[in-house]
C-alpha positions in Angstrom: 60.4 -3.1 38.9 58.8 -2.2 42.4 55.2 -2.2 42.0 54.1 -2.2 45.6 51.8 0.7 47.1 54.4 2.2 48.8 56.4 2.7 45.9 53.5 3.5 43.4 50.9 5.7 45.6 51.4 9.6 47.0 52.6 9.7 50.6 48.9 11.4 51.5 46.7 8.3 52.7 43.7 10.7 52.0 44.6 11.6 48.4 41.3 11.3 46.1 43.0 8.5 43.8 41.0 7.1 40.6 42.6 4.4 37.8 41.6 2.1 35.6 42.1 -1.9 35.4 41.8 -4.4 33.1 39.2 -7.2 34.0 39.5 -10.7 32.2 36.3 -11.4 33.7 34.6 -8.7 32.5 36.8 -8.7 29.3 37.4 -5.3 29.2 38.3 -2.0 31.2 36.6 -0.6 34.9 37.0 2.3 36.5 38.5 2.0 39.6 38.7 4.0 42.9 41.9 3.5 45.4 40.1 2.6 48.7 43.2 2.3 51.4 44.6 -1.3 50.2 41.7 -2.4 47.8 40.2 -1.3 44.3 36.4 -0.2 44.2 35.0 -0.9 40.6 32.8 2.2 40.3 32.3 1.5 36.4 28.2 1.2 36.8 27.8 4.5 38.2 31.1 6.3 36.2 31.5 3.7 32.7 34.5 5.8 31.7 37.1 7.9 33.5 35.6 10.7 30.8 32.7 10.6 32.5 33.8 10.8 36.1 35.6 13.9 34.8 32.7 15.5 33.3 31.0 15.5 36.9 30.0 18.8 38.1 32.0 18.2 40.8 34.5 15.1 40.3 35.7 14.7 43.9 32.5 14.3 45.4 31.5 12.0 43.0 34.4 9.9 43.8 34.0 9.7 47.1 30.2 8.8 47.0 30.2 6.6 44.2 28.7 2.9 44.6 30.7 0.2 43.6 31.8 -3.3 43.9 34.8 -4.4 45.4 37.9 -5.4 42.8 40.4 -6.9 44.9 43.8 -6.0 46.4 45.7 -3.4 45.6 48.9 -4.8 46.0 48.1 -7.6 44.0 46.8 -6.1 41.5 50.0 -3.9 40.8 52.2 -7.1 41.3 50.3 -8.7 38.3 50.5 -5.6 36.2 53.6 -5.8 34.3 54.0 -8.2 31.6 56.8 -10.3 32.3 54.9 -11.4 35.3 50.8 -11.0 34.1 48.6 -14.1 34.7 46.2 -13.4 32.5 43.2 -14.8 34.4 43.4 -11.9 37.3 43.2 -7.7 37.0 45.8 -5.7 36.5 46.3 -1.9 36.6 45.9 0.5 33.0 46.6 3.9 32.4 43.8 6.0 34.4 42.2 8.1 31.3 40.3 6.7 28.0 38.6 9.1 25.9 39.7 12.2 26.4 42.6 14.0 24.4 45.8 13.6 24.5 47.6 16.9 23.9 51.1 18.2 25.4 52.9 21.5 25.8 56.1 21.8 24.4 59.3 24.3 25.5 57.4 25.7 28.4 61.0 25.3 30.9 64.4 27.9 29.7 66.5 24.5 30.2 64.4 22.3 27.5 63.5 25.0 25.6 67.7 26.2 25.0 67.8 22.4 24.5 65.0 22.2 21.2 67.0 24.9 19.8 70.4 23.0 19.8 68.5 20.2 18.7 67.5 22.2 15.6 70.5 23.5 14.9 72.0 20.2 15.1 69.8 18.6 12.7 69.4 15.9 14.7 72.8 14.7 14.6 74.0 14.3 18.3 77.8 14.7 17.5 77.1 18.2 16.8 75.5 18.9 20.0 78.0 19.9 22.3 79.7 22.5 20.0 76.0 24.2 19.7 75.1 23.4 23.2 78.2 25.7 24.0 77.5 28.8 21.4 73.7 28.7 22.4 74.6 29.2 26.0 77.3 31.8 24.8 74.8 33.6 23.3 71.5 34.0 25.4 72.9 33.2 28.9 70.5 33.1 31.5 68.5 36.0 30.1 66.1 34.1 29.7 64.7 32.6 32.9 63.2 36.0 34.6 61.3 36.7 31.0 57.5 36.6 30.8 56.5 35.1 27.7 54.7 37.5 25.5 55.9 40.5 26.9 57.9 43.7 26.0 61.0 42.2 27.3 60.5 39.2 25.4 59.7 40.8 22.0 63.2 43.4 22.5 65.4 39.8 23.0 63.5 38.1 19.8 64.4 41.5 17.9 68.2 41.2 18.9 68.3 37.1 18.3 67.1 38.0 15.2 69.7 40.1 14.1 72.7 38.3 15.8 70.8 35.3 13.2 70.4 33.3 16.2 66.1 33.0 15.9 64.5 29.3 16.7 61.1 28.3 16.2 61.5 27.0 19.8 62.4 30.2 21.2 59.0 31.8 19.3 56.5 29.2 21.7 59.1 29.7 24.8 58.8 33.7 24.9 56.7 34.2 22.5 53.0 35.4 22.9 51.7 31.5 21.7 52.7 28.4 23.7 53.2 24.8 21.7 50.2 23.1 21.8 50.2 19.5 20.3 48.9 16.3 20.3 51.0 13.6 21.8 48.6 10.9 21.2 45.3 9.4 20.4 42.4 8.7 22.9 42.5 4.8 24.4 46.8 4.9 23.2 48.2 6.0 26.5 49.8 3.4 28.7 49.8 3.2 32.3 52.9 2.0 34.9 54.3 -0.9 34.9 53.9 -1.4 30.5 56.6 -0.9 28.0 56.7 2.4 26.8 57.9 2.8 23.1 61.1 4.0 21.0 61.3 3.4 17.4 64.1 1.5 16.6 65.5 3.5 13.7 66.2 6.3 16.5 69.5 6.9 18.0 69.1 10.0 20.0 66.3 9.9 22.4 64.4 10.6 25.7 62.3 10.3 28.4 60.5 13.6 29.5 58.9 13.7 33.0 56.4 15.7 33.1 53.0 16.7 35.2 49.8 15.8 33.4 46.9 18.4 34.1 43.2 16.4 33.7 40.8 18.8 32.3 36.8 18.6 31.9 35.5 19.9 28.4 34.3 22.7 30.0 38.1 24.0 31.1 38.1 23.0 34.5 40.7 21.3 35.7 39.7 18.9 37.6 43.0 16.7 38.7 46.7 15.5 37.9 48.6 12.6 37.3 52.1 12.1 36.1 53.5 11.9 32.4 56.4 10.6 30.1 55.9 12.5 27.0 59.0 10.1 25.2 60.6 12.3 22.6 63.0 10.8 19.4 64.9 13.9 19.6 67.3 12.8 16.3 63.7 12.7 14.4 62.4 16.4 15.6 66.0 18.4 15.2 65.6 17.0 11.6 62.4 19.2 11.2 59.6 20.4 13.5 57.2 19.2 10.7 58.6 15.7 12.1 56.9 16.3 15.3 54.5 13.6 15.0 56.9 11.1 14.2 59.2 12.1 16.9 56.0 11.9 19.7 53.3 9.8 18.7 54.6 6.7 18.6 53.2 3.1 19.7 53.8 3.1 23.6 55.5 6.9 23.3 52.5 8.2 26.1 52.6 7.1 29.6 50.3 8.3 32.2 49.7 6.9 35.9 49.6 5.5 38.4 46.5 7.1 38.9 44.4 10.7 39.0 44.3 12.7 41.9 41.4 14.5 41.8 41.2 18.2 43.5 39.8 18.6 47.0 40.8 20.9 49.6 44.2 18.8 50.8 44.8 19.2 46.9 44.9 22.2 44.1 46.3 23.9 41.3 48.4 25.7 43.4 49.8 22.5 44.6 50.8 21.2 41.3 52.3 24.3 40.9 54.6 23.4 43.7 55.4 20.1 42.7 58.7 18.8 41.7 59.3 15.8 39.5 62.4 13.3 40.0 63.5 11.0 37.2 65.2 7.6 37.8 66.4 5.7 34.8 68.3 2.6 35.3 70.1 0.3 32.3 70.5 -3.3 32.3 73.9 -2.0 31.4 74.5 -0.6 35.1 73.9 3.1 33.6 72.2 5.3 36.0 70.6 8.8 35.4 68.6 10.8 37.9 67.1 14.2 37.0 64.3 16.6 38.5 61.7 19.4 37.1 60.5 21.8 39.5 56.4 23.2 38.3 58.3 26.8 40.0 60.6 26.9 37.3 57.9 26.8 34.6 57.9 29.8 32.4 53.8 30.0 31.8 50.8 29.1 34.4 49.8 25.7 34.0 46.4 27.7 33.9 47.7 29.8 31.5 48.7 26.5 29.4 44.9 25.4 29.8 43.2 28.0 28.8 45.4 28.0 25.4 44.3 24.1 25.1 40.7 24.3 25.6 38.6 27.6 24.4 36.3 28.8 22.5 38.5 27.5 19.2 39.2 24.7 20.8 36.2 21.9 21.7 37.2 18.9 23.5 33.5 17.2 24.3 35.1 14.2 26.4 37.5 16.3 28.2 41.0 16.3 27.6 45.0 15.2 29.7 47.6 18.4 28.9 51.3 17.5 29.6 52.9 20.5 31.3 56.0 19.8 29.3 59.2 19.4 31.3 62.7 21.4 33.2 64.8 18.0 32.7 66.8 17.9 29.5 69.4 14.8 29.7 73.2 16.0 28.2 74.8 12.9 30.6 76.7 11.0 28.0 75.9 7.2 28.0 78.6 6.2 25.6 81.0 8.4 23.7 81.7 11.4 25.1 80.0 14.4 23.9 76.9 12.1 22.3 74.6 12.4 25.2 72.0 10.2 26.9 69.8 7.8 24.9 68.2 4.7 25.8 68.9 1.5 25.4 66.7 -1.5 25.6 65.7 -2.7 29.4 66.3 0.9 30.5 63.6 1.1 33.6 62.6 4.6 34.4 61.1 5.9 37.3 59.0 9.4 37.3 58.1 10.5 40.4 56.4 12.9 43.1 55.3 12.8 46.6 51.8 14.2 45.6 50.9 12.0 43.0 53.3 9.3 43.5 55.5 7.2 40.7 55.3 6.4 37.3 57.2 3.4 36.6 58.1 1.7 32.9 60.9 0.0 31.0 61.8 0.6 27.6 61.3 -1.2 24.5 61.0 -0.9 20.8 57.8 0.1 18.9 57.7 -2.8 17.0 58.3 -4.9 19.7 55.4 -3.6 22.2 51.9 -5.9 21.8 49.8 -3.8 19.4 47.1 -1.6 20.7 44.0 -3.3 19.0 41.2 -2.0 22.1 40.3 1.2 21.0 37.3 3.3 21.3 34.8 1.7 19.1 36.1 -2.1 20.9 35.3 0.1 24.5 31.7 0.8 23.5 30.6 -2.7 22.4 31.8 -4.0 25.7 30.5 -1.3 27.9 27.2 -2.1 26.0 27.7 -6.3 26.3 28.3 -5.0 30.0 25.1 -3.3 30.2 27.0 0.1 31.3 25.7 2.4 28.3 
């Protein structure tokens, strides 16, 4: 697992990079800003990464913020996953705490064609070839110039509906609503270099790359990151009301390396140009590469926003939104025709030039350490700490 800066950070030296470490001395969490090849621990002026997002304006308070020197970048990567953690010195954590978690699902034609086959497979991968092939029969390509929402969109649900070919995933892909769920709870997200989770009863499952918007309570989105939103797609094609079973799972929410924050090298319309590469490598010698391109994405990340956070919708620490993803894995891994799932050890790589990689290996649920430091274990330490 390469945990170096050059294979963890953007390519942009100037990027406005937050994070967050864990201190042994300090027994807990700091907030951390990425200062060329060191770590500024910013956590007296900014206790939380909620409240450096909550800043009227986050970049500048970044930049200015005092701090105390937390060591070496480089090492403190290096120390970062498990296998090779001495306890006694930092290493890195997923960059957000307390705000929400939430995710958008079927927002890319590809993924979205891909929920509905796992529907109509009822989770059984066997099946999924066969239906992969009628699905693709039946709606084509007709479905990557629609808007969601509009006429064109409502005439296609009308004649799916009468050939008897309607989804529930086809409703939040054209449809006037996007998905909109939670993926996970605040303080549950991991950061690179951890384990990320996959119940062990599943045998038909996922990593999703995806971008990860950073949003204020207010709506304003204020930075990205990147994302694995891991899916047990066996548990969802049994039933949508499975959802949280299928995504919010111990380890199931990784987010990192770190937040870029907006500035004027750096905006929405950037993300919206991004595209994602996924890496996955086996112990077995399997090797999968994929890629999701933001231009390919069938509603406005702003668009995706705005139906997160409203009016009907209060978020008062803020909130993370995956973007949901393009990639939708069909390589087969073992039999033919059963598709790509993951096996123990698999290490997988999600990456971009503009915010850099995400990097984790997979495990079992039950075989990740248990997540035991949440909020209320956050506040009596920033208090012991004197940061409240």
């Amino acid at each position: 697992m390469d945990m170096t800066p050059a294979a963890i950070l953007p390519t942009d030296p100037s990027a406005s990079l937050f994070g967050r470490i864990w201190r042994p001395d300090r027994a807990g969490p700091s907030l951390v800003r990425v200062d060329g090849d060191r770590l500024t621990d910013i956590s007296a002026a900014y206790p939380t990464a909620r409240d450096l997002c909550e800043a009227a304006d986050a970049m500048r308070a970044l930049r200015t913020a005092k701090g105390e020197d937390a060591g070496c970048l480089a090492d403190i990567l290096a120390n970062t996953p498990p296998d090779r953690r001495e306890t006694t010195r930092p290493w890195l954590l997923s960059p957000i705490d307390l705000q929400a978690v939430k995710a958008a699902g079927v927002t890319f034609v590809t993924s979205m064609l891909e929920r509905v086959i796992e529907e109509k497979a009822r989770g059984n991968p066997d099946a999924a070839g066969r239906i992969r092939d009628q699905v693709r029969a039946l709606v084509g390509d007709n479905l990557r110039d629609l808007r969601p929402g509009s006429d064109a969109a409502a005439q296609l649900k009308q004649a799916l509906i009468d050939a008897g070919a309607w989804s529930q995933y086809l409703e939040v892909g054209i449809g006037p609503d996007a998905e909109i769920f939670t993926k996970a709870q605040p303080m549950a997200t991991v950061g690179a270099g951890s384990a990320i989770g996959v119940h062990p009863a599943s045998v038909w499952n996922n990593p999703e790359p995806e971008v990860v918007l950073v949003i204020a309570s207010d709506g304003r989105i204020v930075g990205a990151t990147l994302g694995n939103d891991v899916n047990l797609r066996d548990v969802e094609g049994r039933s949508a009301l499975l959802l949280g079973k299928a995504k919010d799972n111990l380890g199931a929410a990784a987010v990192g390396p770190f937040v870029r924050l907006f500035d004027d090298r750096f905006d929405l319309a950037a993300v919206e140009r991004i595209t994602v590469t996924l890496h996955v490598r086996g112990r077995d010698g399997f090797m999968m590469e994929g890629r999701s391109a933001m231009a390919e994405i069938s509603r406005a990340p702003a668009e995706l926003a705005a139906q997160a956070v409203n009016a009907h919708h209060c978020y008062p620490d803020g909130l993370i939104l995956y973007l949901g993803t393009l990639f939708a894995p069909t390589q087969d891994r073992g039999e033919p025709g059963r598709g790509f799932t993951h096996a123990e050890g698999d290490e997988v790589r999600i990456g971009c030039k503009e915010l850099g990689t995400l990097v984790n290996w997979v495990t079992a649920t039950d075989r990740i350490e248990p997540w035991t430091f949440g909020v209320g274990a956050l506040m009596r330490n920033l208090a012991v700490r004197g940061l409240l």
